[in-house]
N, C-alpha and C positions, 0 to 999 in steps of 0.2 A: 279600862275605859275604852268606849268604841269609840272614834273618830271617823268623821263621813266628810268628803270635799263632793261636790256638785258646782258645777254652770251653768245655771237655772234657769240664765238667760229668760229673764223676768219675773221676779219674784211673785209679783203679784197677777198674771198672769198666769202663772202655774203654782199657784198656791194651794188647790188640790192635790198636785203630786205633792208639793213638799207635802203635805200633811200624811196624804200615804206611806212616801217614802218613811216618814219618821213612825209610825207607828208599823209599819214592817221590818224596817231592820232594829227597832228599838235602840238607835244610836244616842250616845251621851251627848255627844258634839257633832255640829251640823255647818259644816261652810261651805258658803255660797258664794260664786262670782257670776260678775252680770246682772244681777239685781234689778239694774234700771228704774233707781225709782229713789226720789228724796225723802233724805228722811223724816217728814214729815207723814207721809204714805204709807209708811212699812208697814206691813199686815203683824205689828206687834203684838194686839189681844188676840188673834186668834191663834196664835204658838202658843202665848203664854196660856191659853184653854186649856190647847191639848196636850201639855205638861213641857214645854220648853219656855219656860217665862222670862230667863236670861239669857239677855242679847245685846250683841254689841254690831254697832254699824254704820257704815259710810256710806250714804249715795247718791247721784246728782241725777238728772234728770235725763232717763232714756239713752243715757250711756254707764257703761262700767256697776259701779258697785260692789260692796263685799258687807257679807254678815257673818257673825260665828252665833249660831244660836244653839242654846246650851239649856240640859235640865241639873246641870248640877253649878252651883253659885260661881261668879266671874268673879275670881279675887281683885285683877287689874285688867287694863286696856291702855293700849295707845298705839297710836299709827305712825307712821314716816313718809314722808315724799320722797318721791326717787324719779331720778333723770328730767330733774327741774320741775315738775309740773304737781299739781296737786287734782290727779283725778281718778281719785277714791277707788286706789288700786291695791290696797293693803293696812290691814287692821291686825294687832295682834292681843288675845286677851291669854292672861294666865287660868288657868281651872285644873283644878284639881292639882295644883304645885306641877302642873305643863304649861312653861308659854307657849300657844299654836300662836304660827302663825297663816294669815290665808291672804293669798297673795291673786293677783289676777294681772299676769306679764302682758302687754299689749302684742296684739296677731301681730304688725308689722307689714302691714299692706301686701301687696300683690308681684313687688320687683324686689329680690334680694340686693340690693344696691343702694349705700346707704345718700347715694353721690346725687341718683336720681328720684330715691324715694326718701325721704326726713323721715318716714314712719318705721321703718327698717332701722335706719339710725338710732331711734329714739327707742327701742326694742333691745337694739344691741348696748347701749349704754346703762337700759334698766340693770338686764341679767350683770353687766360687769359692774353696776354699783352694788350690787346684791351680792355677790361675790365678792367685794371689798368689804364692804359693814359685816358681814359673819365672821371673813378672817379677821376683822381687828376685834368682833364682840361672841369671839366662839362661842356656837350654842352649846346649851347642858338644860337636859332635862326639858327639849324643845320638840316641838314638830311642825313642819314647815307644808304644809298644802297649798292645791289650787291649783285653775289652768295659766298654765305656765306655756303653754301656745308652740311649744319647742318639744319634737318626739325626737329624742338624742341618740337612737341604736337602732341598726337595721330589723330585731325583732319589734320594734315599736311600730312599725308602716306596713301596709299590703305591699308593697314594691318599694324598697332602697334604691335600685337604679332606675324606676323611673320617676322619684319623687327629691333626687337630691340636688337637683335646683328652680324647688318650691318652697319655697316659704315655709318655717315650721321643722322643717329637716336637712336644711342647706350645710354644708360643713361647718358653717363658721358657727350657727348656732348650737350647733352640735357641739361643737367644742365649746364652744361659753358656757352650756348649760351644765356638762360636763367637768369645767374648772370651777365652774358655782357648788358643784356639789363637795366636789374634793376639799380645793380650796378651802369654801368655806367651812369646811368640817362638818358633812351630811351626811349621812348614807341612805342613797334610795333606796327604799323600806318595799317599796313593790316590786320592783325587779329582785332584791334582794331575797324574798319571800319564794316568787316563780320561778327564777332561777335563770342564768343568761339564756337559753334557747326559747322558754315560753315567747308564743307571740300574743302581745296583747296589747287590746284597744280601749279608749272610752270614747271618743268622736268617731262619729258616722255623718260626713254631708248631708245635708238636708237636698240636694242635687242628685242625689240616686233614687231611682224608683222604688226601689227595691232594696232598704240597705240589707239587712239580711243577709237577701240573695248574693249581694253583689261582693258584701262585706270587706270594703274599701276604706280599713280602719286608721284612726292613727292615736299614740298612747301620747295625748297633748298633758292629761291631767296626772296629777304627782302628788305623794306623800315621802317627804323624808324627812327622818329622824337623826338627832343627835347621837352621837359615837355612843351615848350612858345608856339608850334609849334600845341599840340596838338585838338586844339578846332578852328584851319585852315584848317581842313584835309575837304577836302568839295566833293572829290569822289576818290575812288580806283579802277583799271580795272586792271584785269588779260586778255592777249589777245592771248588765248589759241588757236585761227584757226590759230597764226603764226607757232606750230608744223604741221602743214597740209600744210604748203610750199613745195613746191619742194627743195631737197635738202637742210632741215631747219637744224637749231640749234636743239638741244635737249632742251632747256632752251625758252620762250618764254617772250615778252616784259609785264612789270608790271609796271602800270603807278600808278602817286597819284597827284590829282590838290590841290592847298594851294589855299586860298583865301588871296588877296592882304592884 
């Protein structure tokens, strides 16, 4: 089974790529965050056309959102609230006897301080509620995507010293995201896969001229799998020429194939 996480960052706005996207990599499963769009709006008949007819989805309007859109039958669904709020930041459907889950961690504004910034705060409380509910509901037979807005290791960033107190790679998050994975009983499947020295990104600023050139990355987006899960993981692709779309995402699709 392929699995693909993206930040689509508007669904329906780039719903040409997504349709690209899925008839290129021929993915099983397809999660999205950012969405931006309720779910009355979802471009539902036109996936189920092109052979993704099953989907599950959360979204409110011109913030957040999350879909798992699938060609192979949704056994179950159901979502959680996390760190008080209910705003359509995680859905989880079982398929093919996998609970995914796809998650979309809030950025956390612009001041690592949770004293003077509440969005910081509320960012740092997600990851450590996420990191409570796995330890007390260890996963099995699970896999956990999405931008997750946290690049936890210096091969993750274009510069560790000059990005470690920026938002996204600050220590404390580093360590949260960190204790989430352990903790909770993860193993990240991408690093896991390139091995700790790979440097690798799926965000590129929309702020660079040139990303490219400039190639100013950071590995915000994540796939991790359950302990049972681990010695299935049989390829990983980052598919970085999606930032060189015409009017792309900043965030670029990250695929993982499991062996049956």
């Amino acid at each position: 089974m392929k699995i693909t996480t993206w930040n689509i960052n508007s669904v329906r706005l780039r719903l040409p790529m997504v349709l690209e996207v899925l008839k290129t990599l021929q993915t099983d499963v397809l999660c999205l965050q950012e969405t931006k769009t309720q779910d009355e709006f979802f471009p539902h008949e036109a996936l189920a056309d092109a052979g993704w007819g099953h989907i599950a989805f959360r979204g409110e309007k011109s913030y957040n959102g999350v879909a798992i859109i699938s060609r192979l039958p949704i056994e179950t669904q159901y979502h959680k609230l996390w760190a008080g709020k209910d705003d359509c930041r995680h859905i989880c459907a079982r398929i093919n006897g996998v609970d995914i889950h796809d998650f979309y961690i809030p950025a956390g504004g612009d001041i690592a301080d949770r004293n003077e910034n509440p969005k910081f705060g509320h960012k740092i409380d997600f990851v450590d509620e996420m990191r409570d509910w796995f330890a007390a509901n260890p996963p099995r037979s699970s896999v956990l995507v999405g931008d997750l807005n946290i690049a936890p290791l210096a091969e993750d960033v274009w510069s560790t010293r000059q990005l470690r107190k920026v938002v996204s790679h600050t220590d404390i998050e580093r360590e949260k995201l960190t204790s989430a994975i352990h903790d909770g009983g993860w193993v990240d499947a991408v690093r896991n896969f390139y091995g700790p020295d790979e440097v690798l990104y799926s965000w590129w600023s929309y702020r660079a001229r040139d990303w490219q050139a400039s190639n100013r990355g950071r590995r915000l987006d994540h796939i991790w799998v359950s302990a049972d899960l681990k010695d299935k993981v049989r390829h990983v692709d980052i598919m970085a020429e999606a930032r060189g779309f015409e009017k792309p995402s900043d965030h670029v699709p990250m695929t993982i194939e499991l062996a049956d």
